[in-house]
C-alpha positions in Angstrom: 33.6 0.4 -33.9 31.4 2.9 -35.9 28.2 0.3 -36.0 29.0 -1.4 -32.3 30.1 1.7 -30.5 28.8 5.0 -32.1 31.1 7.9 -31.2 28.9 11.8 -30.6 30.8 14.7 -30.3 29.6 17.6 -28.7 32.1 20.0 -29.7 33.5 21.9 -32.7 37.0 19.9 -32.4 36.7 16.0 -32.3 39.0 14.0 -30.1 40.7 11.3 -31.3 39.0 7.9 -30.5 40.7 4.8 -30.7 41.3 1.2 -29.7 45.1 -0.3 -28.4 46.0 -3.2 -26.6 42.1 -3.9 -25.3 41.9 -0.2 -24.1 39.3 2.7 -25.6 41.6 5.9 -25.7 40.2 9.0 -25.8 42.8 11.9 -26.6 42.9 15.5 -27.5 45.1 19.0 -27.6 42.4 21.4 -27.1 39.0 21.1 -25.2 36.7 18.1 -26.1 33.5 16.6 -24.7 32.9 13.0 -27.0 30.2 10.0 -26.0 30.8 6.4 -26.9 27.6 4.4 -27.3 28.2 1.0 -25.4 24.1 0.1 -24.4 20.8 0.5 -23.4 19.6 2.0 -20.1 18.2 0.8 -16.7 17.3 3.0 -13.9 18.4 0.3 -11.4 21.4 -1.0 -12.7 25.4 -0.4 -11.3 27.3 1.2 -14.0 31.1 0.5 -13.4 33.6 2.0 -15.9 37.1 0.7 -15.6 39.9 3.7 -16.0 43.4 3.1 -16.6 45.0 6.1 -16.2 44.2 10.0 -17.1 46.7 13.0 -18.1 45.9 16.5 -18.4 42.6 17.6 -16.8 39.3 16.8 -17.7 36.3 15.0 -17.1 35.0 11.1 -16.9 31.9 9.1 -16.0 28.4 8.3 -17.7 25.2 9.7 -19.7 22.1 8.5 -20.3 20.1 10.6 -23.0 17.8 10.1 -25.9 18.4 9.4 -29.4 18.1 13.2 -30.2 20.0 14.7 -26.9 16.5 16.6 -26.3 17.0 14.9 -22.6 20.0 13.9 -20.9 21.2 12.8 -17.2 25.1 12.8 -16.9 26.9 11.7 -14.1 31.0 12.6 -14.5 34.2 12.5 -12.6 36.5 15.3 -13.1 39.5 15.3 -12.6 43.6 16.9 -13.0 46.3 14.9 -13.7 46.2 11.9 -11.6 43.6 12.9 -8.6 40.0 13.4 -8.7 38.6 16.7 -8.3 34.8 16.6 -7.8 32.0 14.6 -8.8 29.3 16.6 -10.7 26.0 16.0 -12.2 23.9 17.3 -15.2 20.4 17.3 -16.1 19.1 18.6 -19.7 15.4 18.3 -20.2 13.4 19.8 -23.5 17.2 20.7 -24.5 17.8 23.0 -21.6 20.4 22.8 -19.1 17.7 21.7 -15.6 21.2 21.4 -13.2 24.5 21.3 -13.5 26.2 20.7 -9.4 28.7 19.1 -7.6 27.4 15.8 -5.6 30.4 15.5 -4.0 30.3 13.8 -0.2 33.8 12.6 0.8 36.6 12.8 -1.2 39.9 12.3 0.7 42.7 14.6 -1.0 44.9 12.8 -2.9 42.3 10.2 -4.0 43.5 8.5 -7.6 41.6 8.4 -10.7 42.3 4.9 -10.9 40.7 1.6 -11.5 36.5 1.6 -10.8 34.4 4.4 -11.2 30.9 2.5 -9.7 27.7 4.3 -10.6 24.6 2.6 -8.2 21.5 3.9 -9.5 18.8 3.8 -7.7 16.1 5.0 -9.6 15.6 8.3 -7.3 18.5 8.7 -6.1 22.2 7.1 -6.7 25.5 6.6 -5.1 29.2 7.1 -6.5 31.8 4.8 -5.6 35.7 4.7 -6.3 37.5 1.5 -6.1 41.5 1.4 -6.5 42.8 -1.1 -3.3 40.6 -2.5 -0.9 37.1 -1.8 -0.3 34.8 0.7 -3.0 34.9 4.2 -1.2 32.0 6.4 -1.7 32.3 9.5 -2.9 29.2 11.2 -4.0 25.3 10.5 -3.8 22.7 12.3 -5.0 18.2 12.9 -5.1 16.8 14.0 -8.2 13.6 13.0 -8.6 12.1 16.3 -8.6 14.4 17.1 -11.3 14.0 14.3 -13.5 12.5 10.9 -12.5 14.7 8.2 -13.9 11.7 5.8 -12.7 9.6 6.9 -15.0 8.8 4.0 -18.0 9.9 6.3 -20.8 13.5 6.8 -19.9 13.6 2.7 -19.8 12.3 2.5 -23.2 14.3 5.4 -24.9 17.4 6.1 -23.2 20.7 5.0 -24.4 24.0 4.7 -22.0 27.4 6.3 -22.8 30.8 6.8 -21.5 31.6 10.7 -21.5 34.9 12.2 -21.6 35.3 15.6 -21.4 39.1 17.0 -22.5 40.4 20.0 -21.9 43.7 18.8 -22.6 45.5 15.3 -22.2 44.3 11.4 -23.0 42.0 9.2 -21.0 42.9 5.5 -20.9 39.3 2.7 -20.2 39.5 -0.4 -19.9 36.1 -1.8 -19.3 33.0 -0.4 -19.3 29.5 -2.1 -18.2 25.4 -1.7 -17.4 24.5 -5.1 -14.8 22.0 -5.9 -12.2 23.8 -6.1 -8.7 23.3 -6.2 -4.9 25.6 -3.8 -4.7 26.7 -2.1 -1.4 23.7 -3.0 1.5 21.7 -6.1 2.3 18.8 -5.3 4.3 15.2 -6.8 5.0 15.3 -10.5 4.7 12.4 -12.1 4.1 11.5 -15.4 2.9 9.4 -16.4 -0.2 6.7 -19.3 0.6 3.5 -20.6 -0.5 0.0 -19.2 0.0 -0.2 -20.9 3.5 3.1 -19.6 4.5 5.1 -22.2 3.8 8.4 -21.8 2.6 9.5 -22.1 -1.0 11.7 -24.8 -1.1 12.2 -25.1 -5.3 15.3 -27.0 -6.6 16.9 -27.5 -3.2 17.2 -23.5 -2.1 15.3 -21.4 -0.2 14.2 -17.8 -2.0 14.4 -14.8 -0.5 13.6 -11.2 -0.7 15.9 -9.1 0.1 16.2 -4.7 0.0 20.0 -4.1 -1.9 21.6 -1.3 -2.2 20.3 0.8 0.3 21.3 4.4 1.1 18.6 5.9 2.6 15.0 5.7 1.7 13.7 5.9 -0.9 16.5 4.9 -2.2 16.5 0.9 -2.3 15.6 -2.2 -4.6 14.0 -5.1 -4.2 16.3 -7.9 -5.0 16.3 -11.7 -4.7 18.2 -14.1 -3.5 18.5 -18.2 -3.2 20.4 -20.0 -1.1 20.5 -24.1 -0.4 20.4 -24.0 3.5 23.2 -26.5 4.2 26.0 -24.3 2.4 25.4 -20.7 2.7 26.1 -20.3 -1.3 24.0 -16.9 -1.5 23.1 -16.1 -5.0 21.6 -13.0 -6.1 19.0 -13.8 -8.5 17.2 -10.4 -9.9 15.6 -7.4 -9.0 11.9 -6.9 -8.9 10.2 -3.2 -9.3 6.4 -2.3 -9.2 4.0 -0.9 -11.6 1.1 0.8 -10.2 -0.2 1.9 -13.9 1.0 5.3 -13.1 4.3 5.1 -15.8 6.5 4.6 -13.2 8.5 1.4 -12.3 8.7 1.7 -8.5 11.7 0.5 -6.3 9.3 -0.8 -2.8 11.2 -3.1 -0.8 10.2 -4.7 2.2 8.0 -7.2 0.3 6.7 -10.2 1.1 6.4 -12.7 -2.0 4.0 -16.0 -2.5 3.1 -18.6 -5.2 -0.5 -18.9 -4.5 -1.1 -22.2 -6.2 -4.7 -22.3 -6.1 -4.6 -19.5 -8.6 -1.1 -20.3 -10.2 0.0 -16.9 -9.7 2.8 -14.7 -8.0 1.6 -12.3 -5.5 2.5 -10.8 -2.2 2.6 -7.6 -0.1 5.3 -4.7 -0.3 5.8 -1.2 1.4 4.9 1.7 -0.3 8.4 3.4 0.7 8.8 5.3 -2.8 6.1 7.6 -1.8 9.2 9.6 0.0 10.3 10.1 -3.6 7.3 12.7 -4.1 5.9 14.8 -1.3 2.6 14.2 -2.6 2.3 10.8 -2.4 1.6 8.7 1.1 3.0 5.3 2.6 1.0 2.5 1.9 1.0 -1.5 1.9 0.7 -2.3 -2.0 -0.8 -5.9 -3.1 1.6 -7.4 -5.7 0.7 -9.8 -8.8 2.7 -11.7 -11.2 1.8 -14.3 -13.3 6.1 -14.6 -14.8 8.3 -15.9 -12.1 9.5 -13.1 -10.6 12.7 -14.7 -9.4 14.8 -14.4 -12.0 16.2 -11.2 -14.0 14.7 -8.1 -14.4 10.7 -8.3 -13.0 7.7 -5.9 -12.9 5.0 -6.9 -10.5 1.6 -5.0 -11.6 0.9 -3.3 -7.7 -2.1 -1.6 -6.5 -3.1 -0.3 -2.8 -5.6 -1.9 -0.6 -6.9 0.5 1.7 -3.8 -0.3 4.4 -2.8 3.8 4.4 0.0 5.2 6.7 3.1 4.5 8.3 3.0 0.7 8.2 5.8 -2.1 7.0 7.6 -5.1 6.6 4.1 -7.2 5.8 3.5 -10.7 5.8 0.8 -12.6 4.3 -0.5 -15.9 4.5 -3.8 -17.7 3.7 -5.0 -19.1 6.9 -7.6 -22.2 5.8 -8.6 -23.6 9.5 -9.9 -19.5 9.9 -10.9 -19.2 6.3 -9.6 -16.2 6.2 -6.4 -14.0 4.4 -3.9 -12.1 7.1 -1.2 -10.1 7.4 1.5 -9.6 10.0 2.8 -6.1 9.9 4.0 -3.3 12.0 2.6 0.1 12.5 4.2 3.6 14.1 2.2 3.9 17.1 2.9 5.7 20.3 6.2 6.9 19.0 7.5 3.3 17.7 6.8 0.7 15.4 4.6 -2.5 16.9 3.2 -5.8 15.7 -0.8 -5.7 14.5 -2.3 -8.5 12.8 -4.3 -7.4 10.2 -7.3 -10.0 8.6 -9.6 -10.2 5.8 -11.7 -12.2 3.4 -9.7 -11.5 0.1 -6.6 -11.2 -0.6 -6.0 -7.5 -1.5 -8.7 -5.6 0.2 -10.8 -4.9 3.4 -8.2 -5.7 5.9 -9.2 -5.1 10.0 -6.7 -5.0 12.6 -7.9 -8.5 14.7 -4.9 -8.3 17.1 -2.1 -5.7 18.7 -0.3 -3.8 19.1 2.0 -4.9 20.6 4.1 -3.4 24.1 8.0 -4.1 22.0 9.2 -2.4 19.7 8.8 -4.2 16.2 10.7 -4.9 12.9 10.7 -7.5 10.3 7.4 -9.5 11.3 6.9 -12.7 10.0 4.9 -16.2 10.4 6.3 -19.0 11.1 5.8 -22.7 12.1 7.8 -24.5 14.9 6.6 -27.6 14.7 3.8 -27.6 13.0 2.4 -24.3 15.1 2.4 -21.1 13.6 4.1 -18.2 15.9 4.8 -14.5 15.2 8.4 -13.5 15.0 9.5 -9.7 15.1 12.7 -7.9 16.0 13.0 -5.1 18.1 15.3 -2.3 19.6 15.6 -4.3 22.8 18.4 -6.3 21.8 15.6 -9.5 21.9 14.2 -10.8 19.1 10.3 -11.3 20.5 8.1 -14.4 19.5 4.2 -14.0 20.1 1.9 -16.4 19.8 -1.0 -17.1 16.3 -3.3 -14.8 15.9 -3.6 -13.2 19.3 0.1 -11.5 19.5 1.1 -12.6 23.3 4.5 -12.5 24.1 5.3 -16.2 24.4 9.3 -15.5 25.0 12.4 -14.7 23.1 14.5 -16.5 20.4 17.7 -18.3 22.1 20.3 -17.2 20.0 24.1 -18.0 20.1 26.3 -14.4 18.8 23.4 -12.4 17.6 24.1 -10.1 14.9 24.3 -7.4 16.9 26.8 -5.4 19.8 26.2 -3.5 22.1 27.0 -0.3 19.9 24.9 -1.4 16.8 21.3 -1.4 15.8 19.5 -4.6 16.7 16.3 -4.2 14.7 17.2 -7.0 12.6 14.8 -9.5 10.6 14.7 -12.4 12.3 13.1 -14.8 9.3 13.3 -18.3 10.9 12.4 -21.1 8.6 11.5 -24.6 9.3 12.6 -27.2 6.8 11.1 -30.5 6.3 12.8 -33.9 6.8 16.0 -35.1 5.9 18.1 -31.8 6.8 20.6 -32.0 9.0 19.0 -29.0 11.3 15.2 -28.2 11.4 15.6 -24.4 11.3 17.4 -21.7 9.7 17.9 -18.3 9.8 18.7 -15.6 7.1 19.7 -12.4 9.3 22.0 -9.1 8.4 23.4 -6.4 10.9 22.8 -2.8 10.9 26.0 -0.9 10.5 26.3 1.0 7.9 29.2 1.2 5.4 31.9 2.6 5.8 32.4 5.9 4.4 29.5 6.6 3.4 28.5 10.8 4.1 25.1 12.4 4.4 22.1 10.1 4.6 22.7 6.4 4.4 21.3 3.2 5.8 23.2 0.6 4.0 23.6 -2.5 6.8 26.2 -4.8 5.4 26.9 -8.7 7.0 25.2 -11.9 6.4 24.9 -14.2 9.3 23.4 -17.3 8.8 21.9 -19.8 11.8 21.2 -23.2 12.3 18.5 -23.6 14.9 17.0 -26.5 17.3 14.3 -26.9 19.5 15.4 -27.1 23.3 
């Protein structure tokens, strides 16, 4: 235990630390505050810590922190007896105490300290979850990257992770505690991955995908990926991607869209600047992305860099058009009050784009290209319960998508991705779609936009 799981305690009296029957017990007569060592640190990974049962009053959850404790960022439950009292969070920096507050949102009296204490960070921001019976219940969230920016590269590289327990009297019993890449709670933003020319990327029978996890509200969301085979709905997340814009911050952007340019042999793609709302001074952007390891899989960092496309514009997609000779984007832009559809056009790939076409009169989310037989069209959802098709490159309504239970009612949002895919031969549909609703999840307090089902279609040409 001493070489796997180094044990630092922060006070004069050390608690008793000890192993039985598969569980880490953590006991002590007088007041106590002890850290066990159990990894290394990711801004963007769930933190889950497994509790068995608590007596006397006290204190339970994570901190991340340096070899030397000169910086630390704790997230802890506390609790008396049985119940959970508040959720609080502390930031040291240079050795000195930056906050030390209650991030408490919703916690129902009586609520038990029992079973999973889930920690989503989110690089900027992060979400606290309870599970006992039934669905994780969110109790508190938090911003801090004013405080202490989690994003930046050095707290990848030096920090360590810990499970704290802080005694003023009583035991803790924990049964599990672990550090993993998950979709967590939100699926948002469905976009999927293709070639240069837009065509998608059909690699070992699946499609790939793009798609924003854990949302809460922005800027507070990862990129994640997905694959699915498109005859048996077997979603599988696959890894996260985050940006590096040589600034020493890994960036969570979402929204992206992702390509294997084969001419080149390289990864690249387009994403939205959305962590610019995680520092005032910082504006909303379209970023070109580059990659030359698969970004698919695990933990990735695409090198990112803006083009000139300044503003409030998202959900891009790119494709090299070769009859035009020519790169261009679908995207959509706030304009009159709303976002529309524009297609955007240039010579290179990441620079000196000009809008050739829109806006657009609907209201527009989640634009995409996309062949139906053989044509390209322009998809994009909207607010008007429709999900509009224009036509290639001159954005004129050409009608609606025919759609059998859309994810939508008529008391939810309906400004969904609609990310139709044509497959070749020998499937037993030509078309598929990827889509998610817009409700949020439930329980969730203060601001949040989390979406939650998958619905997946099988589509035909009339």
């Amino acid at each position: 235990m001493t070489a796997m799981y180094p044990v630092s305690y922060y006070s004069d009296t050390h608690a008793r630390v000890t192993v039985h029957k598969g569980q880490l017990l953590v006991s002590s007569d007088t007041t106590t505050h002890t850290a066990v060592w159990f990894g290394g640190f990711n801004p963007f990974a769930t933190y889950t810590l497994v509790v068995d049962s608590t007596e006397g009053a006290g204190a339970v959850g994570f901190e991340f922190a340096d070899a030397a404790n000169t910086e630390r960022f704790a997230v802890v439950v506390t609790y008396s007896g049985q119940h959970i009292v508040d959720v609080e969070l502390g930031i040291k920096k240079a050795g000195t105490g930056v906050t030390s507050e209650s991030i408490a949102t919703n916690i129902p009296a009586g609520t038990k300290l029992q079973g999973k204490i889930i920690l989503q960070l989110l690089g900027s921001g992060l979400t606290v979850y309870t599970q006992h019976d039934g669905l994780p219940q969110p109790i508190a969230q938090a911003d801090f990257s004013q405080q202490l920016d989690l994003r930046e590269k050095r707290y990848l590289q030096r920090f360590q992770s810990r499970v704290s327990v802080q005694l003023e009297r009583g035991v803790v019993g924990i049964k599990e505690a672990t550090a993993a890449l998950t979709s967590g709670m939100g699926l948002a933003d469905i976009r999927a991955m293709t070639y240069e020319d837009g065509s998608p990327l059909l690699d070992q029978g699946r499609l790939w995908y793009t798609m924003t996890i854990r949302g809460r509200a922005l800027p507070h969301h990862v990129q994640g990926v997905f694959s699915m085979d498109p005859t048996a709905f077997d979603l599988r997340f696959e890894g996260v991607i985050v940006f590096d814009r040589a600034d020493g911050i890994l960036r969570n952007e979402v929204a992206s869209h992702i390509f294997y340019d084969r001419r080149d042999q390289v990864w690249r793609g387009t994403t939205t600047g959305f962590s610019a709302y995680a520092n005032p001074r910082e504006q909303k952007q379209l970023l070109a992305v580059e990659s030359t390891k698969d970004p698919r899989f695990g933990f990735s960092v695409m090198r990112a860099e803006p083009f000139g496309v300044v503003g409030d514009i998202e959900d891009p997609h790119i494709l090299y058009d070769a009859a035009a000779a020519k790169w261009r984007i679908l995207t959509c832009e706030n304009i009159n009050d709303g976002y529309k559809a524009v297609l955007l056009e240039s010579t290179s790939w990441n620079s000196g784009y000009r809008r050739i076409a829109g806006p657009v009169a609907h209201n527009s989310t989640g634009t995409s290209i996309q062949r139906i037989g053989g044509v390209p069209y322009c998809f994009s959802g909207s607010s008007e319960r429709e999900i509009f098709i224009y036509s290639y490159p001159d954005l004129t309504v050409v009608g609606t998508l025919k759609m059998d239970l859309p994810p939508w009612d008529d008391e939810s949002g309906t400004r969904v991705w609609p990310n139709v895919v044509e497959l070749p031969e020998g499937y037993p549909f030509r078309y598929v779609a990827l889509m998610m609703d817009r409700f949020n999840y439930p329980g969730l307090v203060g601001p949040n936009w989390t979406y939650g089902a998958l619905y997946l279609y099988h589509g035909y040409v009339d």
